[in-house]
C-alpha positions as CSV (number, residue, x, y, z in Angstrom):
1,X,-38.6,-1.8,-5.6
2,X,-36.6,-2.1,-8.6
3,X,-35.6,1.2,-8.7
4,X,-34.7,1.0,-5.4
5,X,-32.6,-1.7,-6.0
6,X,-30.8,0.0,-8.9
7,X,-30.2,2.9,-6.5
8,X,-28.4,0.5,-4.4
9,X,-26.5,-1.1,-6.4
10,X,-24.9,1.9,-8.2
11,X,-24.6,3.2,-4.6
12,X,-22.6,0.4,-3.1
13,X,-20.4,0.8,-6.7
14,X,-19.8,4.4,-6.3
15,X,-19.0,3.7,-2.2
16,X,-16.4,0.5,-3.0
17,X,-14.8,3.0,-5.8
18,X,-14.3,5.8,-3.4
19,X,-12.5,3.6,-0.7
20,X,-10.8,1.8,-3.2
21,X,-9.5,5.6,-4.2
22,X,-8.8,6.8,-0.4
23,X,-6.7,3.5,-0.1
24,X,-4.3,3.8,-3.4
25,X,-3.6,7.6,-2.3
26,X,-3.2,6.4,1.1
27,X,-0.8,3.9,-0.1
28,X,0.7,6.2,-2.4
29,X,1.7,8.8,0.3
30,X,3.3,6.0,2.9
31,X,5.1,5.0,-0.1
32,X,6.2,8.4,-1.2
33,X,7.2,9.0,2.7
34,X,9.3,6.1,3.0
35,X,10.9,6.8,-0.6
36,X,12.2,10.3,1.1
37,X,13.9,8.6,3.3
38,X,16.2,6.4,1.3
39,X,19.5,8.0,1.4
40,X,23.3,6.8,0.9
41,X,25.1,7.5,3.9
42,X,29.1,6.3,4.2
43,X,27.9,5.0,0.7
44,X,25.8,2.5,2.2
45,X,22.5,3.2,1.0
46,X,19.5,3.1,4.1
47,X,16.2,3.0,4.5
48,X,14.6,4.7,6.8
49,X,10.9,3.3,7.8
50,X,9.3,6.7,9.3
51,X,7.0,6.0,12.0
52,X,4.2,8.2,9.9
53,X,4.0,5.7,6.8
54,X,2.8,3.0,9.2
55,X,1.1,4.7,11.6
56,X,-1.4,6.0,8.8
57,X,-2.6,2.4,8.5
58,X,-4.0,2.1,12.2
59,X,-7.2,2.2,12.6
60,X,-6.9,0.3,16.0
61,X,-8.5,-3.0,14.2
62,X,-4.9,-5.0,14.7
63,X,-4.8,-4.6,11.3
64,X,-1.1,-5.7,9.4
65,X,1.2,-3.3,7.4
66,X,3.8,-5.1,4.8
67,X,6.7,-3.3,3.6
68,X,9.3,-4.1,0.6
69,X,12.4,-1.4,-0.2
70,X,14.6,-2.5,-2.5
71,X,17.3,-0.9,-4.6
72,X,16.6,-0.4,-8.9
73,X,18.7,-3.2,-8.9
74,X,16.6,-5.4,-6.9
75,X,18.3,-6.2,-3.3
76,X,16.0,-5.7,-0.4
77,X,17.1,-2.9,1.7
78,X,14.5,-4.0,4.4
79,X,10.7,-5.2,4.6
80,X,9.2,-8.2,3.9
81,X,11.0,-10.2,1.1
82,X,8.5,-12.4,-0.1
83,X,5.9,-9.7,-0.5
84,X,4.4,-10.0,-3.5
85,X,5.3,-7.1,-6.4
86,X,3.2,-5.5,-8.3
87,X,3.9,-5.7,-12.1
88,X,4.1,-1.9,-12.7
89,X,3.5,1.4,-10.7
90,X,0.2,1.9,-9.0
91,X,-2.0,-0.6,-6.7
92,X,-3.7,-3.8,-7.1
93,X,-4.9,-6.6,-5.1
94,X,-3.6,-9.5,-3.9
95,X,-3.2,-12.2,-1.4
96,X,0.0,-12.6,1.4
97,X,0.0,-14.5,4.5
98,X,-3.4,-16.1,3.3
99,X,-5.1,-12.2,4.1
100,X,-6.3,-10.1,1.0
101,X,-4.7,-6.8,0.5
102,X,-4.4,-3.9,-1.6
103,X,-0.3,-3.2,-2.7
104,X,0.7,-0.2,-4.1
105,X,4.2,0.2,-5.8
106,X,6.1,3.8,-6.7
């Protein structure tokens, strides 16, 4: 039995890690997607939200997607502006809108 529950818990571990993995390079490529769309046209710069860097995140649960583009100087091209940021490159978790979520930045 205690071996068993060893087994377990090492198993649900390895399982969260994997997810957790599939979601940051999930994140990673919306984010990389919507990045290849940022362009300066009229030399305004735009951004672009393709439909695919969403519609990767339906799983048909009514589940939430939050955006944030902004320039290197920091103005919001569009999204959410009071999502929160990440403190350097990669994903972490956090809280918005009172629902825990995983937030990648590139």
């Amino acid at each position: 039995a205690g071996l068993a529950a060893i087994n377990l818990w090492t198993s649900h571990g390895n399982a969260l890690a994997t997810a957790d993995l599939v979601a940051d390079r999930t994140l990673m490529a919306s984010a990389r997607a919507i990045a290849e769309q940022v362009s300066v046209k009229d030399g305004v710069l735009d951004a672009t939200i393709p439909p695919a860097a969403i519609e990767m995140f339906d799983t048909g649960d009514r589940d939430s997607v939050y955006y944030h583009v902004e320039t290197a100087g920091g103005r919001l091209l569009t999204g959410y502006p009071d999502l929160p940021k990440a403190t350097q490159r990669g994903s972490i978790e956090t809280r918005f809108r009172d629902h825990r979520l995983r937030l990648a930045t590139l």
